[in-house]
VEXNU-364012 format. One record per residue (C-alpha): x, y, z; residue in one letter. Coordinates in steps of 0.2 Angstrom, whole numbers, plus 2048, in hexadecimal, padded with zeros to 3 digits. Layout:
(node (X,Y,Z),"a"),
...
END
This chain:
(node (4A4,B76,EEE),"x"),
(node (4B0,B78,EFC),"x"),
(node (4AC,B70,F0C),"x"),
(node (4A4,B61,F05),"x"),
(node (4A3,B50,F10),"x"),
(node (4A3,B40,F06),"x"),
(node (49C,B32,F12),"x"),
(node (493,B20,F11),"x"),
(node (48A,B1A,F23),"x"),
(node (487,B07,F28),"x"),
(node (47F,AFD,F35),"x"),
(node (48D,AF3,F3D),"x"),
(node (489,AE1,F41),"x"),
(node (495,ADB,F50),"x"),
(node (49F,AE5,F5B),"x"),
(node (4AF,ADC,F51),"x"),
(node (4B4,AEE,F4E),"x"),
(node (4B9,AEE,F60),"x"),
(node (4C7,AE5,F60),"x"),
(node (4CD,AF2,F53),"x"),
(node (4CC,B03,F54),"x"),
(node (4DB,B0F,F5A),"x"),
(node (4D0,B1C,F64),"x"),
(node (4BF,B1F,F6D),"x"),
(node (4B8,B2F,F73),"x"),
(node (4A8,B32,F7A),"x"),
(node (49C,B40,F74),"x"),
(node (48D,B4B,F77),"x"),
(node (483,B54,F6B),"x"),
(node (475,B5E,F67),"x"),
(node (46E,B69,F58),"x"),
(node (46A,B7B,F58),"x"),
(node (460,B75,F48),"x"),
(node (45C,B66,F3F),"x"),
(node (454,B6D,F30),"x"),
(node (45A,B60,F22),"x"),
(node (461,B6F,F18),"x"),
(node (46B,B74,F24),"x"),
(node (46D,B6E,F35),"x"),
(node (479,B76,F42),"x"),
(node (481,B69,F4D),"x"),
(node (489,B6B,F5F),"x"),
(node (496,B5E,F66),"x"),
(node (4A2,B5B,F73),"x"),
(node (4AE,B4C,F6E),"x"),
(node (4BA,B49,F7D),"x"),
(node (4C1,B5B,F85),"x"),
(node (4BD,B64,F74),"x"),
(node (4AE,B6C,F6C),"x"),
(node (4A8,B6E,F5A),"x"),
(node (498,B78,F50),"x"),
(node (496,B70,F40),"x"),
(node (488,B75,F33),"x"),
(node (485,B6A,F25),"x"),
(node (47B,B6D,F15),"x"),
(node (46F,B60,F0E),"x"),
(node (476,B50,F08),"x"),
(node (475,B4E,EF4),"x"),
(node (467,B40,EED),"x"),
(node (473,B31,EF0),"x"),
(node (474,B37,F03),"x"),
(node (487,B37,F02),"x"),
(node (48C,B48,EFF),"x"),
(node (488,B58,F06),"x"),
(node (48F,B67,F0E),"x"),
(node (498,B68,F1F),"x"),
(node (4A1,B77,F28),"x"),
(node (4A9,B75,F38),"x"),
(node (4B1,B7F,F45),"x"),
(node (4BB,B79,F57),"x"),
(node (4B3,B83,F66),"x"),
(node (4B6,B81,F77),"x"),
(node (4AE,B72,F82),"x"),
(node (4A7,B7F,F8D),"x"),
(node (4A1,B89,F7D),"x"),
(node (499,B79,F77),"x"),
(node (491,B74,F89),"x"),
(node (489,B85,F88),"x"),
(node (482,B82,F76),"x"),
(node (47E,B71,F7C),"x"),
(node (470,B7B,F87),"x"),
(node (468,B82,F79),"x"),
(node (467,B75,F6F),"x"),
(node (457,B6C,F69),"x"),
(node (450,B5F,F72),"x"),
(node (45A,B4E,F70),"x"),
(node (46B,B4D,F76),"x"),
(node (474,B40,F6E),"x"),
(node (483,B35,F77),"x"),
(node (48E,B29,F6E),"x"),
(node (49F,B23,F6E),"x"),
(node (4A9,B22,F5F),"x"),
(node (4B6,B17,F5B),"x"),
(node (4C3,B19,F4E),"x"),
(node (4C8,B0C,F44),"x"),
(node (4D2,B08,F37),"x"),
(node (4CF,AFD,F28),"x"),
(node (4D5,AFD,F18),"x"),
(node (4DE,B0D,F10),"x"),
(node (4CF,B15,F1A),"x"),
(node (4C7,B1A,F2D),"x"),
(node (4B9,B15,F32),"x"),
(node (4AD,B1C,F41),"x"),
(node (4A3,B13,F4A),"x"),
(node (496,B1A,F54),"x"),
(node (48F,B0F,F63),"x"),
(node (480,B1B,F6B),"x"),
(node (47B,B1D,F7D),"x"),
(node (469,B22,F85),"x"),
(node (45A,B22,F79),"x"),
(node (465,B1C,F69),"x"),
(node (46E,B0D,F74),"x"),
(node (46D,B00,F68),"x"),
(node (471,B08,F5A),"x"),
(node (483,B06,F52),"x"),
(node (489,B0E,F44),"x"),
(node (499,B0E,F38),"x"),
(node (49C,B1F,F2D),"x"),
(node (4AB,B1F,F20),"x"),
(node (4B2,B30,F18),"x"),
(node (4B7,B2F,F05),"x"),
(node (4BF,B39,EFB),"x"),
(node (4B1,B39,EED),"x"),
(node (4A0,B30,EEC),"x"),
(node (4A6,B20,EE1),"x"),
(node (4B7,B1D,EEC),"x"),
(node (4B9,B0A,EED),"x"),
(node (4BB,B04,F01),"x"),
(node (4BE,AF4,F0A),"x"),
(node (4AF,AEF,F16),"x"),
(node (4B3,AE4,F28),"x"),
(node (4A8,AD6,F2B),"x"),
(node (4A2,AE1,F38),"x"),
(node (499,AEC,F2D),"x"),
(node (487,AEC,F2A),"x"),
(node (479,AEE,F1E),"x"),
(node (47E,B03,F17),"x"),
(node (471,B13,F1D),"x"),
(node (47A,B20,F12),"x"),
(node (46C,B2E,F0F),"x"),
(node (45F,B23,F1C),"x"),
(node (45A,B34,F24),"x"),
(node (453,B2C,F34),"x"),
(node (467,B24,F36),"x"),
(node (46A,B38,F37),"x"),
(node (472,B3E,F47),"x"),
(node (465,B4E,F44),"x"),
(node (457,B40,F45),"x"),
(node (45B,B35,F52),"x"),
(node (45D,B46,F5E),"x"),
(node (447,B46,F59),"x"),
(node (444,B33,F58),"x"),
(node (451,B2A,F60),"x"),
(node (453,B17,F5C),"x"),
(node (44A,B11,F6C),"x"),
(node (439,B19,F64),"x"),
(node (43B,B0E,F53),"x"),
END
């Protein structure tokens, strides 16, 4: 299937990733739904805007579906409005490590607290290098899902 997203998610330990990555951005978003089989996400990352949808991850929790399209900021802003309740900000840094990039998500607001490390692979048994920064793994944990902490952010645990 065409558009697929191969990803693993971890908690991350120690902000030792700081003194690595290559690029932070800071970024609001919010979901027009957050169905599991289908949620429709709306996000501003720096001066740019993005509507992803994204299918239902496969049993493992590491695979599934993902479509996305740039849009204005100001097109985003206005989605942003009629999005669910539960707007998430974070900042995510980039960071290389290995052969491979990994994003690590530092939340803001209700979900301050929560750090989180997400790696894209090329296919679900793809061998990558962890940091010592990196945690105990989430992948397919639905209440580590963006969709989720927007209903029940981390504060509420």
């Amino acid at each position: 299937m065409e558009h697929l997203e191969i990803e693993r998610k971890f908690l991350v330990r120690s902000d030792g990733f700081k003194q690595k990555f290559t690029s932070q951005t800071r970024i609001v978003q919010g979901f027009l739904n957050t169905d599991p089989d289908r949620t429709v996400r709306v996000r501003i990352k720096g001066d740019k805007g993005f509507l992803t949808v994204k299918g239902a991850s496969n049993e493992s929790g590491t695979t599934r579906f993902e479509w996305e399209t740039e849009i204005t900021a100001a097109e985003a802003a206005n989605l942003i409005d009629l999005c669910e309740a539960g707007i998430l900000e974070k900042i995510r840094f980039e960071v290389p490590f290995g052969n491979h990039l990994y994003e690590v998500d530092e939340f803001l607001g209700e979900n301050k607290g929560l750090v989180l490390a997400e790696i894209e692979l090329n296919h679900e048994d793809e061998r990558f290098e962890k940091p010592d920064w990196l945690g105990e793994e989430v992948t397919g944990q639905i209440q580590y899902y963006n969709s989720q902490l927007s209903k029940k952010p981390f504060k509420q645990w």
